[in-house]
Structure formats: C-alpha cells, structure tokens
DRENKOLDO-534969 format. One record per residue (C-alpha): x, y negated, z; residue number from 1. Coordinates in nm, 3 decimals. Each point is the difference from the previous one (the first is absolute). Example, Ala and Ser with C-alpha at 12.3 -4.5 7.8 and 13.67 -1.06 7.14 Angstrom:
<atoms>
x=1.230	y=0.450	z=0.780	seq=1 .
x=0.137	y=-0.344	z=-0.066	seq=2 .
</atoms>
This chain:
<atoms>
x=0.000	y=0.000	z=0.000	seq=1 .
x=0.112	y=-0.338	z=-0.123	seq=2 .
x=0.095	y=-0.280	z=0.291	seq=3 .
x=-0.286	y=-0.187	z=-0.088	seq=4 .
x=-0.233	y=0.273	z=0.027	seq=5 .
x=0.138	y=0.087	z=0.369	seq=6 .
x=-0.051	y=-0.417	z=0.095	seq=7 .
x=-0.350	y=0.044	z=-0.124	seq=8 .
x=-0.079	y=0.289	z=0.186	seq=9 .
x=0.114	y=-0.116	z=0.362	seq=10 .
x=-0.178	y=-0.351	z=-0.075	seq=11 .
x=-0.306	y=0.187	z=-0.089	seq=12 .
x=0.001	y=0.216	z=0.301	seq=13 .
x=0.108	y=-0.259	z=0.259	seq=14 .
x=-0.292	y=-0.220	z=-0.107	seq=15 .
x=0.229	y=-0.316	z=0.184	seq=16 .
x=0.291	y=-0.180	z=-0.055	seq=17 .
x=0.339	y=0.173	z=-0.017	seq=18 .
x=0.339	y=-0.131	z=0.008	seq=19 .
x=0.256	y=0.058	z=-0.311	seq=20 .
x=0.258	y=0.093	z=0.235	seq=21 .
x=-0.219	y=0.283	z=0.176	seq=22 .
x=-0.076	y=0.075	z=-0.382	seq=23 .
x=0.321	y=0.002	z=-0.107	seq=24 .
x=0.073	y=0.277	z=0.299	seq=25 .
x=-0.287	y=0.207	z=-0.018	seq=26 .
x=0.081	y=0.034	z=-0.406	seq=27 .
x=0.404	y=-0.010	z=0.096	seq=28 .
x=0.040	y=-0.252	z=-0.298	seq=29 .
x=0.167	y=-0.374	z=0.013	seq=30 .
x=-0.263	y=-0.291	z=0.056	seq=31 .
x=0.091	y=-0.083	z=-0.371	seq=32 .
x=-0.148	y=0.317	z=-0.096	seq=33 .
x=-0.325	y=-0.120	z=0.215	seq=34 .
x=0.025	y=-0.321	z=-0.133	seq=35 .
x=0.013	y=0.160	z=-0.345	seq=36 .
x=-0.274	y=0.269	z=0.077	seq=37 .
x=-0.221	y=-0.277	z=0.139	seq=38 .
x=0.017	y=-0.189	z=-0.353	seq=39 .
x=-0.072	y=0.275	z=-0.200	seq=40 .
x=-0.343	y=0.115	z=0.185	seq=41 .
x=-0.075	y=-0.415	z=-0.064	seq=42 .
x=0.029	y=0.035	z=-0.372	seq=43 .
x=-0.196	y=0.314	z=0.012	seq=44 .
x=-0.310	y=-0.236	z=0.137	seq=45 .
x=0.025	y=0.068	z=0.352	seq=46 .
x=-0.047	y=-0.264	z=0.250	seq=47 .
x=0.255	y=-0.002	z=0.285	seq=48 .
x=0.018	y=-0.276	z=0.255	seq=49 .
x=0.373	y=-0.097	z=0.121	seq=50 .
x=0.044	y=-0.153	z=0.368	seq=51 .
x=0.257	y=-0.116	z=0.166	seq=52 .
x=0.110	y=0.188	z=0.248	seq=53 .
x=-0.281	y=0.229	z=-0.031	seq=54 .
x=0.125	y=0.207	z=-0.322	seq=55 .
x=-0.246	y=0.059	z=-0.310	seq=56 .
x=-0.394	y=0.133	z=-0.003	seq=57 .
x=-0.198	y=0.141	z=-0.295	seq=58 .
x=-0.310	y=-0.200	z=-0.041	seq=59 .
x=-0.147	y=0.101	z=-0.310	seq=60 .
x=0.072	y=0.244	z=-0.283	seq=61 .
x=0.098	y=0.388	z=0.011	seq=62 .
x=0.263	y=0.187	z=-0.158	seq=63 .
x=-0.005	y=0.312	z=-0.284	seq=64 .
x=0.286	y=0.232	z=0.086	seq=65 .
x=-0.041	y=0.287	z=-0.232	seq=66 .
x=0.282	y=0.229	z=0.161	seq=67 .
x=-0.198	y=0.015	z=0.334	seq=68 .
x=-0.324	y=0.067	z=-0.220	seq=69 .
x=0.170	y=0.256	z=-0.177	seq=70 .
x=0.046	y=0.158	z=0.334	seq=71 .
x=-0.320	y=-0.023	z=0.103	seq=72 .
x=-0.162	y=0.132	z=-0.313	seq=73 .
x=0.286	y=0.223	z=-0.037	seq=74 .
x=-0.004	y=-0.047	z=-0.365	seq=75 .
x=0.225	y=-0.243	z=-0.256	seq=76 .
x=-0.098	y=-0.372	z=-0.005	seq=77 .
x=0.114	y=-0.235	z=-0.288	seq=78 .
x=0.024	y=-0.342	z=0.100	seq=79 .
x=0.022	y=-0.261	z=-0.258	seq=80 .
x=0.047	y=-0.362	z=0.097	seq=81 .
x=-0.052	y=-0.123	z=-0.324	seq=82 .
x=-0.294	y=0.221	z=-0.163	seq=83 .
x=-0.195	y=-0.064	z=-0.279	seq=84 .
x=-0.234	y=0.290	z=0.101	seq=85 .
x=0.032	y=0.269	z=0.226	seq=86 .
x=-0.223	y=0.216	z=-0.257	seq=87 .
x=0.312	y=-0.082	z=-0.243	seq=88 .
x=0.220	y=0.059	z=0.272	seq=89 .
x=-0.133	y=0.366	z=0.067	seq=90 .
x=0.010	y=0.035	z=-0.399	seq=91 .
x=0.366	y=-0.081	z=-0.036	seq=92 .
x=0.041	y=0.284	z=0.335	seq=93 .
x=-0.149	y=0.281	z=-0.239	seq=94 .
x=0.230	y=-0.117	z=-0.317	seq=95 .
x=0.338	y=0.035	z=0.286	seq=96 .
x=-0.161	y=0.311	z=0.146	seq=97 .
x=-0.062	y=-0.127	z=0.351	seq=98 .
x=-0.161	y=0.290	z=0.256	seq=99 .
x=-0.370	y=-0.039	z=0.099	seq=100 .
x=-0.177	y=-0.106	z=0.147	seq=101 .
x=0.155	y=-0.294	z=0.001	seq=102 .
x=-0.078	y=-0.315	z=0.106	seq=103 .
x=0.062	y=-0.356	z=-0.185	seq=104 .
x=-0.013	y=-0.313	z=0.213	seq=105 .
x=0.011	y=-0.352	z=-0.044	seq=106 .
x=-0.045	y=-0.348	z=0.165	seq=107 .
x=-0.118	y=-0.180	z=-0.301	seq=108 .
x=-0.065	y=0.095	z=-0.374	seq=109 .
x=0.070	y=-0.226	z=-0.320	seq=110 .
x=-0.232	y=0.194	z=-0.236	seq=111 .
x=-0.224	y=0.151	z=0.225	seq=112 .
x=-0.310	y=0.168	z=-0.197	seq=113 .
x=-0.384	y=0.123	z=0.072	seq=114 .
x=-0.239	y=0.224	z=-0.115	seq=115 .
x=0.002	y=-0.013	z=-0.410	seq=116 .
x=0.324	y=-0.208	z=-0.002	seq=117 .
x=-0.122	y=-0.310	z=0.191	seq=118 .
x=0.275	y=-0.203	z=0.159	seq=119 .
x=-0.129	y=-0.048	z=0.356	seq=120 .
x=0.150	y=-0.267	z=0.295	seq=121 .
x=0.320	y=0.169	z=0.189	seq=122 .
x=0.091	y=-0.276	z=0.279	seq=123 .
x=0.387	y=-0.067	z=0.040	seq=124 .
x=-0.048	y=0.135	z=0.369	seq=125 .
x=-0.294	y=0.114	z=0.217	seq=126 .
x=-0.110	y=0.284	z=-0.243	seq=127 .
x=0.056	y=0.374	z=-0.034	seq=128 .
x=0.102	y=0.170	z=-0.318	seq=129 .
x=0.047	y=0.369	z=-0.022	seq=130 .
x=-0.004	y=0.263	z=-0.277	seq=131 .
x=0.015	y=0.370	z=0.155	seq=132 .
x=0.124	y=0.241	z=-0.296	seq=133 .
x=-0.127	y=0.378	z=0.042	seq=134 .
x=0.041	y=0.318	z=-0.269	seq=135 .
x=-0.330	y=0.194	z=0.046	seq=136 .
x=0.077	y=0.222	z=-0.317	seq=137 .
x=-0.379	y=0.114	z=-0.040	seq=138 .
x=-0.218	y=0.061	z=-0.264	seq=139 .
x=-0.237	y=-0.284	z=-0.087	seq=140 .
x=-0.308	y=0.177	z=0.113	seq=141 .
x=0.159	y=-0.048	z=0.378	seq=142 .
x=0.143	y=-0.330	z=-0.020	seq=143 .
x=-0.055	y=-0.162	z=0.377	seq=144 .
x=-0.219	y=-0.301	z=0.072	seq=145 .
x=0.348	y=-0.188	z=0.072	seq=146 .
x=-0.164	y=-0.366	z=0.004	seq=147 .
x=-0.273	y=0.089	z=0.216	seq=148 .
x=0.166	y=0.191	z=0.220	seq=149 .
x=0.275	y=-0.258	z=0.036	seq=150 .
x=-0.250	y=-0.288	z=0.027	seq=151 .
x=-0.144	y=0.260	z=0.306	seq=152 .
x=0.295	y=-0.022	z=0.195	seq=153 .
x=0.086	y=-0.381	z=-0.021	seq=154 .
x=-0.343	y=-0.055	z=0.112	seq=155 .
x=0.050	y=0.309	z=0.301	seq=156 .
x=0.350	y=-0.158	z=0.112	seq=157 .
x=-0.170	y=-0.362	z=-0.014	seq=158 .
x=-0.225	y=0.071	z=0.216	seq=159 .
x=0.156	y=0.220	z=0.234	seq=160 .
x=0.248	y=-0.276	z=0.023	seq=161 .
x=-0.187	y=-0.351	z=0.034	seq=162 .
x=-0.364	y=0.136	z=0.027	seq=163 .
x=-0.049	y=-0.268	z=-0.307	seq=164 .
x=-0.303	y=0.160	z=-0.159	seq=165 .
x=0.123	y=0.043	z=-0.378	seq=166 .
x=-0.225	y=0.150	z=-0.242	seq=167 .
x=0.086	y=0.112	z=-0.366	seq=168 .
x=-0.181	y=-0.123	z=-0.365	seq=169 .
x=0.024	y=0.304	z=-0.221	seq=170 .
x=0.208	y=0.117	z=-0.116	seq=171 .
x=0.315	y=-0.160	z=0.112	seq=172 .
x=-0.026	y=-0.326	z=0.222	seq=173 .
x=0.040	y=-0.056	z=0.367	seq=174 .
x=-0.227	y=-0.287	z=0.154	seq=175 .
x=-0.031	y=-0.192	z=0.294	seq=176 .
x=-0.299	y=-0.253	z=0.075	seq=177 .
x=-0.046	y=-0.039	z=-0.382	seq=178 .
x=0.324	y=-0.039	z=-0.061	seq=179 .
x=0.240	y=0.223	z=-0.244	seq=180 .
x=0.323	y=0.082	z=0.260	seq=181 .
x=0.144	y=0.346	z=-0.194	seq=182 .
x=-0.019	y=0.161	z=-0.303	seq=183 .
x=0.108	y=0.363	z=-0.169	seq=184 .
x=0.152	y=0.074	z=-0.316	seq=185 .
x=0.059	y=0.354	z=-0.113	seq=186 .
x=0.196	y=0.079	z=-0.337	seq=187 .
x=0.027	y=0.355	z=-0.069	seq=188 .
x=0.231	y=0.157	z=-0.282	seq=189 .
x=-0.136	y=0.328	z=-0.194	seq=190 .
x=0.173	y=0.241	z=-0.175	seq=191 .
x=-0.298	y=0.100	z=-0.274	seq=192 .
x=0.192	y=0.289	z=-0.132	seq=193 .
x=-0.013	y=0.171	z=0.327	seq=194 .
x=-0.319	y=-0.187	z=0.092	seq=195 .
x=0.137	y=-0.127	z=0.285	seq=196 .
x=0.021	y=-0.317	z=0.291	seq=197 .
x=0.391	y=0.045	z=0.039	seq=198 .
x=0.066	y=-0.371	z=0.200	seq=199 .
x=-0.269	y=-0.238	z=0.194	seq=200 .
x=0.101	y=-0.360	z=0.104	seq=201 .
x=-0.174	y=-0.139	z=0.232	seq=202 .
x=0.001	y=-0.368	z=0.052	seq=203 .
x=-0.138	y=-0.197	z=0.310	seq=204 .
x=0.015	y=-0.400	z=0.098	seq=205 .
x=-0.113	y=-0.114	z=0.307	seq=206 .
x=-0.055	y=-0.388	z=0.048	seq=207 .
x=0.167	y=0.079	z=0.380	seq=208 .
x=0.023	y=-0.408	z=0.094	seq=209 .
x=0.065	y=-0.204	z=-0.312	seq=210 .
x=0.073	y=-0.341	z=0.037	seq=211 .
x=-0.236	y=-0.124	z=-0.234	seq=212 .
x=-0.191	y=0.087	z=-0.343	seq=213 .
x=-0.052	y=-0.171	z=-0.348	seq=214 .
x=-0.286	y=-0.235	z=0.014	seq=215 .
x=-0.206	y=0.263	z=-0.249	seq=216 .
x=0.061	y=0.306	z=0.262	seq=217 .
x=-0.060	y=-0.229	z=0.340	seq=218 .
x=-0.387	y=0.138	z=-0.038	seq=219 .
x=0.029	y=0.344	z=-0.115	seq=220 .
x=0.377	y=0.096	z=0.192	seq=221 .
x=0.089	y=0.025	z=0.381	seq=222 .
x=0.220	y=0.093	z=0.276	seq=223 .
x=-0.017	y=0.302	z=0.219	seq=224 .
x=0.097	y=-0.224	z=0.258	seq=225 .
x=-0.094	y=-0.356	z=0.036	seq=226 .
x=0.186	y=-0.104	z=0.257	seq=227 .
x=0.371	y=0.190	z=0.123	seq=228 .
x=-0.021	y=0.356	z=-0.015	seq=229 .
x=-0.040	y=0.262	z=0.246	seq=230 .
x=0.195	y=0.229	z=-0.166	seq=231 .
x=0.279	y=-0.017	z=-0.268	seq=232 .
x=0.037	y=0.129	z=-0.352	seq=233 .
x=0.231	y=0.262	z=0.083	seq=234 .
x=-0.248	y=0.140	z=0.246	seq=235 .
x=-0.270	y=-0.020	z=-0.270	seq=236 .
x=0.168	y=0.175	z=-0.265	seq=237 .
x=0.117	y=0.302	z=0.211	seq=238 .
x=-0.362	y=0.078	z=0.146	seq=239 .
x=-0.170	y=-0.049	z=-0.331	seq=240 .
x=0.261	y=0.229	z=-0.183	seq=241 .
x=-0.001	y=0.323	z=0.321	seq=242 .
x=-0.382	y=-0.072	z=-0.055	seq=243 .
x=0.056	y=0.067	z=-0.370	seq=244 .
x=0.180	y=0.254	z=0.071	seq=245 .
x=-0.180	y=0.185	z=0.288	seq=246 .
x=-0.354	y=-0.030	z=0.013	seq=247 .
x=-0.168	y=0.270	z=-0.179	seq=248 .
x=-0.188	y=-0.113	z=-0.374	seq=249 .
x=-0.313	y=0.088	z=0.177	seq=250 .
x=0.054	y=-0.217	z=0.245	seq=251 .
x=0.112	y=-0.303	z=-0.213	seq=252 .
x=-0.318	y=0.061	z=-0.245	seq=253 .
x=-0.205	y=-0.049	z=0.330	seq=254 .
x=0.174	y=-0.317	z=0.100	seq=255 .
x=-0.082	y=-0.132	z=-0.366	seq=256 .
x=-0.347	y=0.077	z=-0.037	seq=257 .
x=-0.071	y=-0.154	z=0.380	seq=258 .
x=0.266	y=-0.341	z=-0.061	seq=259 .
x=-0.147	y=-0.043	z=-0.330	seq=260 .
x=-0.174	y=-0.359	z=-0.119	seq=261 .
x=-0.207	y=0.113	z=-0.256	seq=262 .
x=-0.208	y=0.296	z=0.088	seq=263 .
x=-0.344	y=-0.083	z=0.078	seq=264 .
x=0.044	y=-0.364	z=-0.181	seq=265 .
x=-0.141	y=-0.085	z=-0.354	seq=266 .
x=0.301	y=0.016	z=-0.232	seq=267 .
x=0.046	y=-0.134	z=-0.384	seq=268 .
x=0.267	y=0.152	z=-0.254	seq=269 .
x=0.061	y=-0.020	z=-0.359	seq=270 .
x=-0.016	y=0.281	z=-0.219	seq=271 .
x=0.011	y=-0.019	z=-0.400	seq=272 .
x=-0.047	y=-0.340	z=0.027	seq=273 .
x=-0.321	y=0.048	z=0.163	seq=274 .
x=-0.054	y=-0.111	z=0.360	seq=275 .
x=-0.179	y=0.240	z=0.254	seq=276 .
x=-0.107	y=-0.084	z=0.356	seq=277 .
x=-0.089	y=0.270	z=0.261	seq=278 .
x=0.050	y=0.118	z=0.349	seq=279 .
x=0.320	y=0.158	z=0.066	seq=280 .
x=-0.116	y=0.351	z=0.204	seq=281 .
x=0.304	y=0.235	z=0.050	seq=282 .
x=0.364	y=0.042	z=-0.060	seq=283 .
x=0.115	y=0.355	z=-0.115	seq=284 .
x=0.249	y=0.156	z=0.134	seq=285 .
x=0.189	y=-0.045	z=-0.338	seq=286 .
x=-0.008	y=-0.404	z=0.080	seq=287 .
x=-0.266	y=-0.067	z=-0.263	seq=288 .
x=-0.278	y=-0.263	z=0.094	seq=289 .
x=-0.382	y=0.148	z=-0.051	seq=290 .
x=-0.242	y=-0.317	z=-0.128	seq=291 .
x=-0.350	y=0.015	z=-0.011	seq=292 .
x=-0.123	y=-0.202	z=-0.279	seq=293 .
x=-0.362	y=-0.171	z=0.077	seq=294 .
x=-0.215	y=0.306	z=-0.233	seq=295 .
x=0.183	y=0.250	z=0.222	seq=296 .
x=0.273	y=0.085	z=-0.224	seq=297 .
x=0.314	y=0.079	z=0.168	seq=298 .
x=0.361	y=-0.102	z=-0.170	seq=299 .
x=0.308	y=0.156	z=0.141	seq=300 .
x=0.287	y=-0.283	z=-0.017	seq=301 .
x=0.364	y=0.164	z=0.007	seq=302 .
x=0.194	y=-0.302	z=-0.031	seq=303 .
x=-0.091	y=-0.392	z=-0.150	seq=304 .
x=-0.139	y=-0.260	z=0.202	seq=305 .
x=-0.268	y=-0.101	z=0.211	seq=306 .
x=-0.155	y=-0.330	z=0.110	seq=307 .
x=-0.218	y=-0.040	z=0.310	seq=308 .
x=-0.311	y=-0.100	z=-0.124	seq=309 .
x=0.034	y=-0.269	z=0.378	seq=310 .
x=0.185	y=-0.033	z=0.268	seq=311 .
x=-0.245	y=-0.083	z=0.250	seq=312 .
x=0.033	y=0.300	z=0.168	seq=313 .
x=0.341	y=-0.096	z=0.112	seq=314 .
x=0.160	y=-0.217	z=0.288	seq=315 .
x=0.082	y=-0.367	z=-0.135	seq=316 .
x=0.354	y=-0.064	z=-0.115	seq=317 .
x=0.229	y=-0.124	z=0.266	seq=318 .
</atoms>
C-alpha cells in the first residue's frame, strides 16, 4: 500500500486531528513523505484541514485503493486514473488476456457511455465507475439475467447500508425520491459458431456524492447522499460486489421484483414506431417486463425502454 493510502486510512479511522510527526512514526516515513502524502490525497479531491499544532483532519472526500479492494474481493482490480470507460477498460483486459473475473475501476471517465451508445455525465470526483468482467461460457439459451441481478444487489447493499429506500425502473436504473442515482450496463460477446455467451461486462455508475450536475440533469439526476456520507465508496463497492457474488439468483430475482418502480404503475413504450400504454404486472424470472395493454393483451418486453406514464406515485424530488 502506497504512503498516501496508509495517511488516508489512519485519518479516516481517527475521525480527529493527527499530528504529521505521530504520522510520520506510525507509517516510519520522514514528515516530507507526510507532507508529500498529504498533497497527493488533496489533488485526489479530498478535503483535509491543517492546524497548527494540532496535525491534519479529513473533512470531506474518500479514497479508492484498489489493492485493499482486491483483497477484499479477492479478485484482480484495474485501476485507471485516466479512463475513458471502464467498459473499454475491461475490453482492452480480454485483448491482454487478463484473469476473471476481474474488476476495472475508475475515479472519473472521459468517454463514458449509456445504454445504446449515449454519452452520460461522469463527475471529476464524487461518483463510482466500475465494469466487473466475468467468462460464463454458456450456451445462449442459459445466458444469466446479469443486469437485473446486478441492479438487485446495488439496491440490497444500499439499503442494508444507509436504509435509503432505492427502488429500480426496469430494466436497468437505480432511483431514489424520483431521482436517477445508478445505472447498469451489460455487454456480452457471443461466439455464434459455438452458439455461445463466452464474456459479460458488466458496467455500474453510482452518483455516490457528486458535487454538482449539468443544468439539463439537475431535475432528472441525484446523489445517494445529500449531505456527507455515512459510508465511503470503498465500503460500497465491496458489499455490492460479495452481494453479487453471494446471494443466491433466487434471492436477487426476489429483491428485484419487491425494489422495483414500475410494477403495479401504468407504463408507455415504443414498439414499431407505435406507442402502447398498459400496466406493468410481473417480471419473469428471465428479467423480461409483462404489460397489460388496455383490451387485455399482454406484451412481454425483453429489453427497450419504458416511460412512466406519471410520477405521482412517487416522493417529490429533494
């Protein structure tokens, strides 16, 4: 672990002020190396607080430190300071033969993409962006929900957490009070000779505590926390990955079907370039969305879009 990384630890667990020189012995490095350590956590967006004769206090801000993560997840995590996408990042890992699953792991992304190709707003700090890269190797016919079941277990760790009651917009969103916080992207690659699903990507971007948005997201976008949080990002991204990772499909399906924003709701979608409306009734165990249309017929969505036909139903935005 990297000096800085050690400094940010024992100011994060002391919670109070703490002088360089009792730094500097604790870490058994010179007080330059503090001094050093202390400016490097600073450019990473932390706030720290410097007092004379009292030594140096985080205020504001948390740290990523992928080799500890690593350790917790006990897999490989890819950290890229300077990412255009983690989704790119994880594609790059396949072309140099990295092991899976893997995870790639940024503070900020340049390019960063949606659903269909759409950029979308990746602050400089605050934010969480993660691409987990798995090798399921199964035939089509048995591909895994990955998106829902993903989108399950950010909403399980969430709340298990903070107790913030997040809800999910089918298929792949994560919502709080109205308010988009989290999204999933999955990208699978096929092999159609062998018919196939040899690699899954799955992306995820959590608006943790973000500064600020762009005056056109201010309405739609928010914060999982408002104010300083109660936990950090590191903390947030292990629990939502062992969720991932340990709670059994059946388990995750239930936590989607009971989190989710749409079921029971009157729904709109697009289809052929004709527009249906409906009540959304059920979601299968496959992740597809059942809607029944107003003469009773029922159409089974497996992936596109859906528009809440009004959110009155939901708290007011913060």
């Amino acid at each position: 672990m990297k000096t800085y990384e050690k400094i940010y630890y024992t100011l994060l667990e002391k919670k109070d002020y703490v002088s360089g020189e009792d730094l500097a012995q604790q870490l058994q490095v010179s007080r330059t190396s503090i001094w050093k350590g202390i400016q490097t956590l600073e450019k990473k967006g932390l706030v720290i607080e410097s007092a004379r004769h009292h030594g140096y206090k985080l205020l504001e801000g948390d740290l990523l430190v992928p080799s500890q993560l690593s350790q917790d997840l006990n897999i490989p995590v890819f950290y890229h300071d300077q990412s255009q996408s983690t989704q790119m990042d994880a594609k790059l890992g396949i072309d140099h033969n990295h092991p899976t699953p893997a995870l790639y792991l940024a503070p900020h992304q340049e390019a960063a993409k949606g659903r269909y190709g759409r950029p979308f707003y990746a602050a400089k700090t605050g934010g969480i962006y993660m691409s987990l890269h798995l090798t399921p190797d199964v035939p089509l016919t048995e591909f895994k929900p990955y998106t829902i079941l993903v989108a399950a277990a950010i909403v399980k760790t969430i709340q298990e957490l903070t107790q913030l009651p997040v809800q999910i917009k089918w298929v792949n969103d994560i919502y709080l009070q109205g308010k988009k916080v989290a999204g999933v992207l999955t990208e699978a690659i096929s092999s159609m000779e062998a018919q196939t699903v040899t690699d899954v990507i799955i992306g995820v971007g959590i608006n943790f505590h973000l500064p600020s948005f762009p005056k056109d997201l201010a309405k739609k976008a928010g914060n999982l926390f408002q104010e300083k949080p109660t936990i950090t990002r590191q903390e947030l991204i292990t629990a939502i990955w062992n969720n991932f990772f340990q709670s059994s499909e059946e388990e995750l399906m239930a936590i989607y079907k009971e989190n989710s924003l749409v079921l029971g709701k009157q729904v709109s979608f697009v289809r052929q370039e004709t527009t249906y409306q409906g009540l959304a009734t059920q979601v299968t165990d496959a992740g597809h969305l059942v809607v029944r249309l107003e003469d009773g017929q029922e159409k089974v969505l497996s992936s596109g879009e859906i528009s809440l036909s009004s959110w009155s139903d939901f708290p007011p935005h913060e």
